[in-house]
PLY file of the C-alpha trace (Angstrom):
ply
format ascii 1.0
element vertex 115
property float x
property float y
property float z
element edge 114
property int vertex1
property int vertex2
end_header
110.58 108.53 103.83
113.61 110.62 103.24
113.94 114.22 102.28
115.54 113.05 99.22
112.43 110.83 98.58
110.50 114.31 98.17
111.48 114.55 94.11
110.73 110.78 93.54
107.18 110.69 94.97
106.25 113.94 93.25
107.48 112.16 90.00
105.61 109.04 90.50
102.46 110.93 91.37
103.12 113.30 88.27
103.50 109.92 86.56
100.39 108.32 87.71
98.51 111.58 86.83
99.44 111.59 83.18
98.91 108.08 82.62
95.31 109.06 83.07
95.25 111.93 81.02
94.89 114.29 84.28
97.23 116.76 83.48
94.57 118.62 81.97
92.58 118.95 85.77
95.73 119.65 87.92
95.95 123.31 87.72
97.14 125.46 90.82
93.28 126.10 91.39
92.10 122.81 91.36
94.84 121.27 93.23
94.92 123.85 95.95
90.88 123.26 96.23
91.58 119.35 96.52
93.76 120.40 99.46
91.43 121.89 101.18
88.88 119.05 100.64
91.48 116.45 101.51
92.33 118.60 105.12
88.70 119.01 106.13
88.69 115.58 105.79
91.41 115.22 108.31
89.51 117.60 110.28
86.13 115.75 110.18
88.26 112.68 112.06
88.94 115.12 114.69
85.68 117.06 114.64
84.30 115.66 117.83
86.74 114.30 120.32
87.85 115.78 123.28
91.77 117.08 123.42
92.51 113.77 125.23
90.44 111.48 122.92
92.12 113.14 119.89
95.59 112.71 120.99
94.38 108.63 121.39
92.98 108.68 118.06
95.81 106.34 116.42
95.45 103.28 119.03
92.36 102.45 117.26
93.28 100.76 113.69
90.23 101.82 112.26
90.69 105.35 112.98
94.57 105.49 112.52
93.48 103.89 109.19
91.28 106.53 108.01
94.08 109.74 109.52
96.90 107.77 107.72
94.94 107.72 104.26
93.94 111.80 104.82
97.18 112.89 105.43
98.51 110.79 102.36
95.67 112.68 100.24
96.74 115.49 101.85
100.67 115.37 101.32
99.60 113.73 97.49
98.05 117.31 96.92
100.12 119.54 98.26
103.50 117.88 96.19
101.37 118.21 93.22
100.65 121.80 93.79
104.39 122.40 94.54
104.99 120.63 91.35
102.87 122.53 89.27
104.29 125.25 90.91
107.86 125.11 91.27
107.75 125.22 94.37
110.12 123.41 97.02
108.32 122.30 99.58
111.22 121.83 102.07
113.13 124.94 100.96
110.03 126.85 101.45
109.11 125.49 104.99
113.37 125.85 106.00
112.37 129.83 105.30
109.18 129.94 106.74
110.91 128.20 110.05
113.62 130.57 109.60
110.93 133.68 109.77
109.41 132.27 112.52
112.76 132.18 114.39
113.31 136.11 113.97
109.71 136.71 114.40
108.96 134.64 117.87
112.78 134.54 119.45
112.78 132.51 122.23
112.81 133.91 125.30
110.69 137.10 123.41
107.12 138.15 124.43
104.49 135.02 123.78
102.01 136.06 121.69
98.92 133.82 121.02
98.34 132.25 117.66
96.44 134.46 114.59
98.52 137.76 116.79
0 1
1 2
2 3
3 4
4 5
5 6
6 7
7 8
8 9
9 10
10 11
11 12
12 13
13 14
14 15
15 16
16 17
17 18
18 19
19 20
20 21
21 22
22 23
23 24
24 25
25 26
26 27
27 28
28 29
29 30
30 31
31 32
32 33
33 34
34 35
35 36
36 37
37 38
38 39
39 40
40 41
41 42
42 43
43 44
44 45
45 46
46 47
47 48
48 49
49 50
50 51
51 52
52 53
53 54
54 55
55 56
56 57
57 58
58 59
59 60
60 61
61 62
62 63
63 64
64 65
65 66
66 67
67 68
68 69
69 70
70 71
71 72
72 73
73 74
74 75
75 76
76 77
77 78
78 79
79 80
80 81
81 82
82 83
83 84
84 85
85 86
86 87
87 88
88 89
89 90
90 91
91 92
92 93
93 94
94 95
95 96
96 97
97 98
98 99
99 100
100 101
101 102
102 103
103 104
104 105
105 106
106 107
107 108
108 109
109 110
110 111
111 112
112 113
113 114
């Protein structure tokens, strides 16, 4: 998938919603809440392993299965929240990268993660 793909796959998913009447359900609220359902259940894959077991977790097709179908629910979810939004997705993560950038510059003081 493309950048330019962005736009066509939130159409098709706005599509798929309103052939079943589910326009009604996808407010900002209830979308953002299915996010978070849909990334704990990315989470729960990962729950348990070790560092080293979890960076291993696609050579098993069973597993890579389930990650693969969690972060489509996840990235299904977000677009529709950006959708309902207006919201870019990759405009908004260029100037969130580009805040990062002037807040950590390389080279700078590390600071740990949540600082």
């Amino acid at each position: 998938m493309r950048a330019a793909d962005l736009p066509a796959l939130q159409r098709r998913l706005a599509e798929f919603a309103a052939a079943r009447n589910w326009q009604p359900y996808h407010t900002p609220k209830n979308l953002a809440a299915a996010l978070s359902v849909e990334a704990a259940e990315l989470v729960e894959i990962f729950q348990w392993l070790t560092p080293e077991e979890s960076a291993r977790v696609m050579d098993d097709a069973g597993t890579a299965h389930r990650v693969r179908d969690e972060v489509a629910d996840v990235l299904a979810y977000l677009l529709q929240l950006c959708e309902v939004l207006g919201v870019d997705p990759l405009d908004a993560l260029a100037a969130k990268i580009e805040r990062n950038e002037h807040r950590f510059p390389v080279g700078g003081a590390r600071r740990t993660p949540g600082e």
